[in-house]
C-alpha positions as CSV (number, residue, x, y, z in Angstrom):
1,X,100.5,102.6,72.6
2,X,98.7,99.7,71.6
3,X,98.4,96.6,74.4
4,X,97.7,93.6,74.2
5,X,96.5,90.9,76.7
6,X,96.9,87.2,76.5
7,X,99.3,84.6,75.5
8,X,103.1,84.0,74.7
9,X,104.1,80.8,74.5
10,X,106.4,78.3,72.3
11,X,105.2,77.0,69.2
12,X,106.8,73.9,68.2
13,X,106.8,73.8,64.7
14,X,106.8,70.2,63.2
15,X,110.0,69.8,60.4
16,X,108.2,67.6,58.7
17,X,104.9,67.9,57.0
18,X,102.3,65.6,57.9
19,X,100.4,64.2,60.8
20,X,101.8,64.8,64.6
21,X,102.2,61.0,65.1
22,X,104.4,60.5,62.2
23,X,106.3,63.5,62.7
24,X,110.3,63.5,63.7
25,X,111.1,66.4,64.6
26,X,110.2,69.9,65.4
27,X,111.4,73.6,65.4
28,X,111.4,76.2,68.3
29,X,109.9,79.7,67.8
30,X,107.8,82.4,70.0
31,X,104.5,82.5,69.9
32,X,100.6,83.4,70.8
33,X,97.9,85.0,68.9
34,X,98.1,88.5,71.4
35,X,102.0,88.5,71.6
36,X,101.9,88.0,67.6
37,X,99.9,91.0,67.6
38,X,102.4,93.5,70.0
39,X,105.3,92.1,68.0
40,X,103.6,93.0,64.8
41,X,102.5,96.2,65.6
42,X,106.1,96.7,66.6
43,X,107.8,95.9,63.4
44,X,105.1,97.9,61.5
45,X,106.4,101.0,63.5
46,X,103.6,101.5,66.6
47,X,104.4,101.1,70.2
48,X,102.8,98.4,71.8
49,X,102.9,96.3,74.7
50,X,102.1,92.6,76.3
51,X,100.6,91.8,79.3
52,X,101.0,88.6,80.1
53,X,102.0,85.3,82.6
54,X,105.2,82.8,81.5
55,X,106.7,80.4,84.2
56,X,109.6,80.9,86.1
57,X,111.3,78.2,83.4
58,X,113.9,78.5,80.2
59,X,111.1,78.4,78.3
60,X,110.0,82.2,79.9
61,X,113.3,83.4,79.5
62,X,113.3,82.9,76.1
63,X,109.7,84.6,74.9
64,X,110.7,87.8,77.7
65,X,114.5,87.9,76.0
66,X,112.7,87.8,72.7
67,X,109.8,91.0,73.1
68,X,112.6,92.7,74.6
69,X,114.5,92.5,71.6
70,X,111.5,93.2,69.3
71,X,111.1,96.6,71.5
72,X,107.2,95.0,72.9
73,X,107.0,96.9,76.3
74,X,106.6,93.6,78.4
75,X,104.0,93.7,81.9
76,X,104.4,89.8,81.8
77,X,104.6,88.3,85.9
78,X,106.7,84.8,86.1
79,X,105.0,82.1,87.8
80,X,105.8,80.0,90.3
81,X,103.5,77.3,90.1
82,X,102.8,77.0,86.0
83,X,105.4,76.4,83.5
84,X,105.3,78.4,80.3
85,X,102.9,77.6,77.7
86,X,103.9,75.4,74.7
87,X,101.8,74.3,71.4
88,X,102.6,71.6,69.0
89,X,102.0,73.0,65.5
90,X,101.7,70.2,62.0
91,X,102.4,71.7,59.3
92,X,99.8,70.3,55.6
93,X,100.0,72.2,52.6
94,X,101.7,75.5,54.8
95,X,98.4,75.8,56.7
96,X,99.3,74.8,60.6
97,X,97.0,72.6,63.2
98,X,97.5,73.1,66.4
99,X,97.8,71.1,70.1
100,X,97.2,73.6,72.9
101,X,98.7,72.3,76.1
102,X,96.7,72.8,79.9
103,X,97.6,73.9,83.1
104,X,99.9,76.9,81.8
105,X,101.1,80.5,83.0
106,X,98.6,82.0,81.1
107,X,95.7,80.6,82.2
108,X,97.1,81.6,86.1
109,X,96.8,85.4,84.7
110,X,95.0,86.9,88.1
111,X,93.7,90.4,88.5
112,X,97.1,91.3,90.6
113,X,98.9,90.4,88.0
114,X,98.0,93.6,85.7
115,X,98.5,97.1,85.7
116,X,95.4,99.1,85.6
117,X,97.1,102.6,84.5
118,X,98.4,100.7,81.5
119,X,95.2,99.4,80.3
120,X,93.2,102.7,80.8
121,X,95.7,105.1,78.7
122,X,96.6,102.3,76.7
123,X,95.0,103.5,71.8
124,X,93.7,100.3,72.1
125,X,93.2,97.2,74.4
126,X,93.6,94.1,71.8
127,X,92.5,90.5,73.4
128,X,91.3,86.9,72.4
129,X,89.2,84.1,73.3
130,X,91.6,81.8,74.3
131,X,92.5,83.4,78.4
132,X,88.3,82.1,78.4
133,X,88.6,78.7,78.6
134,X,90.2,78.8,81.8
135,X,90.0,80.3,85.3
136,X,91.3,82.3,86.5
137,X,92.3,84.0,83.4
138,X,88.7,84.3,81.8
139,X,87.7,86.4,85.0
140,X,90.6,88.4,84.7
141,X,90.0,89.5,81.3
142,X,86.5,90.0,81.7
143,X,86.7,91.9,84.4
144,X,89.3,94.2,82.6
145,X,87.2,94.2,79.6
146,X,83.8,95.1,81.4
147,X,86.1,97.8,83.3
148,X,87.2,99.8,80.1
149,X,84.5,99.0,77.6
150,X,83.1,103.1,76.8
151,X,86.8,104.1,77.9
152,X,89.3,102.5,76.1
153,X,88.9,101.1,72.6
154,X,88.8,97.3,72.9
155,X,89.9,94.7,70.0
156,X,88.7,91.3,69.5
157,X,90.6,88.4,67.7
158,X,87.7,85.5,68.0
159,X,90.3,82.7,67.5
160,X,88.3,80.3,68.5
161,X,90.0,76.9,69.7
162,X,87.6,74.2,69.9
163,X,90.2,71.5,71.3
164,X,90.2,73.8,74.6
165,X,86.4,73.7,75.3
166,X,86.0,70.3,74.5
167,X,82.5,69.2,76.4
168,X,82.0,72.9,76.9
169,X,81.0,74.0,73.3
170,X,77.9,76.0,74.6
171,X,80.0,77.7,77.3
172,X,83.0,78.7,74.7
173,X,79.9,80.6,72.6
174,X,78.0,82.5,75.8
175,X,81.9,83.8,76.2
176,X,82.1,84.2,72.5
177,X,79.1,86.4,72.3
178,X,79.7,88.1,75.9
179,X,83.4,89.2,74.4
180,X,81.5,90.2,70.9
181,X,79.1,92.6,73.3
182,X,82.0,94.2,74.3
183,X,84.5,94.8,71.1
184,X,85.0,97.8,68.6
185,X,87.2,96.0,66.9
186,X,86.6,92.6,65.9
187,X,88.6,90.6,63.5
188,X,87.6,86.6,62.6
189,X,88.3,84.0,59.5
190,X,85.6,83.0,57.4
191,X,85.0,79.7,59.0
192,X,84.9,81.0,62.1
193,X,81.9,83.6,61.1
194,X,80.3,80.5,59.6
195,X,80.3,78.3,62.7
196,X,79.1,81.6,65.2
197,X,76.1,81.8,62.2
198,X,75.7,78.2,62.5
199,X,74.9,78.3,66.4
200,X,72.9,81.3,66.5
201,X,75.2,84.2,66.3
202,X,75.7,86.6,63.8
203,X,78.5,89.1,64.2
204,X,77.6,91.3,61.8
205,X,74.6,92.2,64.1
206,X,76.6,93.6,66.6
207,X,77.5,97.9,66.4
208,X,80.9,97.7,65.6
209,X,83.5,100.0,64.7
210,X,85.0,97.5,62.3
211,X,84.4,94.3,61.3
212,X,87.0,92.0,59.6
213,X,87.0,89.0,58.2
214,X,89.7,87.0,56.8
215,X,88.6,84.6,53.2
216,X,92.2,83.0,53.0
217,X,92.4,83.0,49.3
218,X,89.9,85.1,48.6
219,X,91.3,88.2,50.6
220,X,89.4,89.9,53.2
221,X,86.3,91.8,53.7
222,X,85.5,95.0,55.8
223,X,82.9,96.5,57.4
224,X,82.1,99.8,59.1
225,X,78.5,101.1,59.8
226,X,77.2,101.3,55.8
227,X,80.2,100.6,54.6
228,X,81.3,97.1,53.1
229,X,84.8,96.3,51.1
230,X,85.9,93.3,49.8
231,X,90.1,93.3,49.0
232,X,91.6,90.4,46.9
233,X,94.3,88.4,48.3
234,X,98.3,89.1,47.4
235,X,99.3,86.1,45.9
236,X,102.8,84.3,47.7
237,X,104.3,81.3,47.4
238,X,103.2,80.3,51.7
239,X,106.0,78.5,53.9
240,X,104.3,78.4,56.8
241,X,101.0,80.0,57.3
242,X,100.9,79.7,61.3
243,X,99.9,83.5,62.8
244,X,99.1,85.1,59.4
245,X,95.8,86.1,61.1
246,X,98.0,87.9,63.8
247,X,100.1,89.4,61.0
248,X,96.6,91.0,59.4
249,X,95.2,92.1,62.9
250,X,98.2,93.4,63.7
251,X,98.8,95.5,60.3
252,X,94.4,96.2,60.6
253,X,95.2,98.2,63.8
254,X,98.6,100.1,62.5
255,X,96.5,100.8,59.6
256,X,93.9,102.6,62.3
257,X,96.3,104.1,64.0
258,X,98.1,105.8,61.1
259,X,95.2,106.6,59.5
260,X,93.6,108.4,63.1
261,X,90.7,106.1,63.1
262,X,91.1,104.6,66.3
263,X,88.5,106.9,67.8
264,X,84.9,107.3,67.7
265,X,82.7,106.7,64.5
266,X,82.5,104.4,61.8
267,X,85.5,104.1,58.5
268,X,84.3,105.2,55.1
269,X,85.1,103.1,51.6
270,X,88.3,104.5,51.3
271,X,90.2,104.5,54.3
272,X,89.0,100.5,54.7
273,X,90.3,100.0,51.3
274,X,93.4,101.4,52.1
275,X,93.9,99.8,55.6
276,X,92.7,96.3,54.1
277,X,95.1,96.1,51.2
278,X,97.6,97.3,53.6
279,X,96.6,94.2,56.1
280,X,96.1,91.8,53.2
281,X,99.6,92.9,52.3
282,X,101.6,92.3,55.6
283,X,99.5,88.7,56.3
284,X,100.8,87.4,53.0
285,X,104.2,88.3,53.0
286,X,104.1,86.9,56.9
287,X,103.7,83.7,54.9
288,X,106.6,83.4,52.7
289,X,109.0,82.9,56.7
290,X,108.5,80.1,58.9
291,X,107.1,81.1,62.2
292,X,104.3,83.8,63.9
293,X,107.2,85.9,64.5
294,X,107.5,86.9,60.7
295,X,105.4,90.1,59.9
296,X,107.9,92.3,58.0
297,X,109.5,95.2,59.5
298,X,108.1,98.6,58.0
299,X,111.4,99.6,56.8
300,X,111.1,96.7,54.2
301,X,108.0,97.6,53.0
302,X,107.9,101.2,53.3
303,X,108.1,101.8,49.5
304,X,105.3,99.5,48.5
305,X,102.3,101.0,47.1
306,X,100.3,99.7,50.1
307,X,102.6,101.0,52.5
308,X,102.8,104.7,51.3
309,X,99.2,104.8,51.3
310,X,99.3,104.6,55.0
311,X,102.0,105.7,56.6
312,X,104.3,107.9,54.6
313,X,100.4,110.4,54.6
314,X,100.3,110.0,58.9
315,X,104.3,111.0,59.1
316,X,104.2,114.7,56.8
């Protein structure tokens, strides 16, 4: 099973294209970058799991009624003094900004509130930066981090979300590179590996397992010890483009995991061939629905070229 910790919340997704200010109206749907990623995995067929803190509020209902019916194993505590977390999402061209609201459940995430015997048998421990900007949460997750780092496989979405560290810009990259010390996996766009390079850090100096990075367009490259691949992008006409890195990251680690790579030692060409065009595949067809809830479910891709590669070898 494959676990991720960090965020749910509500995405409100703006009807109408355009700034925040001028928009009318908005549309309801389940989200954060870590519960992207359990429901994901999910869909593509590998059991996974959320830990996680929502309010004691409608708005918690909602995101525990919907992992339960996406079959995400949920370790999510209610709260009783934060309400669940909510993000305003505008909509330009299909690519989504975001407003990240303060003071939420998730950020109350407290070393009580998670089960240890999860974590340590957990394939892989799957996190972001966002639990960082805040306390408690960012000791929390360190703390769990530090704790299984050498026993547990531990993956890193960057995701870095400037609007939460605003005045704390050095603080948000010591975390940043701290976190980076401490990931096999690490996945990041383009921009974001620009702006690390920019203040000093270079991911590709760390020892990694794997190293992704998303090129919108332009596809995705992969790395892994010697190893480098760049895979073109699958071309779609995008709806809504809002979790498409949690759709990739989420079809990068079912890739691993159905290829028997989520051990030790590095990836040859092949296999990140086959698990990129595989991740390329899922994150653009995560496009073409509105919402981060829209990776497809492996029964509807199963046939594809991609697909077969994969998971049809892991099940003889």
């Amino acid at each position: 099973m494959i676990v991720s910790v960090g965020e749910v919340l509500i995405d409100f997704i703006a009807l109408q294209e355009g700034k925040l200010k001028d928009v009318k109206s908005f549309e309801k749907h389940p989200g954060g970058a870590p519960a992207n990623v359990a429901v994901g995995l999910s869909r593509l067929g590998v059991e996974s799991a959320l830990v996680s803190k929502v309010g004691d509020d409608p708005f918690g209902d909602f995101l525990l009624e919907r992992l339960r019916d996406e079959g995400v194993r949920i370790y999510i505590s209610r709260d009783d003094e934060k309400h669940t977390g909510v993000v305003f999402v505008q909509l330009i061209g299909a690519k989504p900004e975001f407003i990240l609201y303060d003071g939420v459940a998730y950020f109350n995430l407290k070393p009580e509130d998670v089960e240890t015997a999860l974590l340590e048998g957990a394939e892989v421990v799957h996190f972001g930066t966002v639990l960082f900007a805040r306390e408690p949460s960012r000791s929390t997750l360190f703390g769990i981090l530090e704790e299984l780092k050498g026993r547990v496989p531990l993956s890193y979405d960057v995701n870095i979300r400037p609007d939460l560290w605003r005045g704390r810009g050095g603080e948000m990259l010591r975390d940043i590179e701290r976190a980076l010390g401490l990931a096999d996996i690490v996945k990041l766009g383009d921009g974001e590996m620009a702006y690390l390079r920019n203040n000093g850090i270079n991911p590709e100096d760390f020892d990694f397992k794997l190293l992704a990075v998303t090129l919108g367009e332009k596809g995705s490259e992969l790395m892994s010890g010697g190893a480098k691949v760049h895979i073109p992008a699958y071309r779609v006409e995008p709806v809504d483009t809002t979790g498409a890195g949690d759709a990739f990251t989420a079809a990068l680690l079912a890739g691993l995991h159905y290829s028997n790579l989520l051990g030790d030692g590095t990836i040859d060409e092949e296999h990140l061939r086959k698990i990129g065009r595989f991740a390329n595949l899922v994150a653009a067809l995560s496009t073409t629905l509105r919402g981060a809830w829209s990776v497809p479910k492996m029964e509807e891709i199963v046939l594809m070229k991609e697909v077969r590669e994969l998971y049809q070898c892991s099940s003889r």
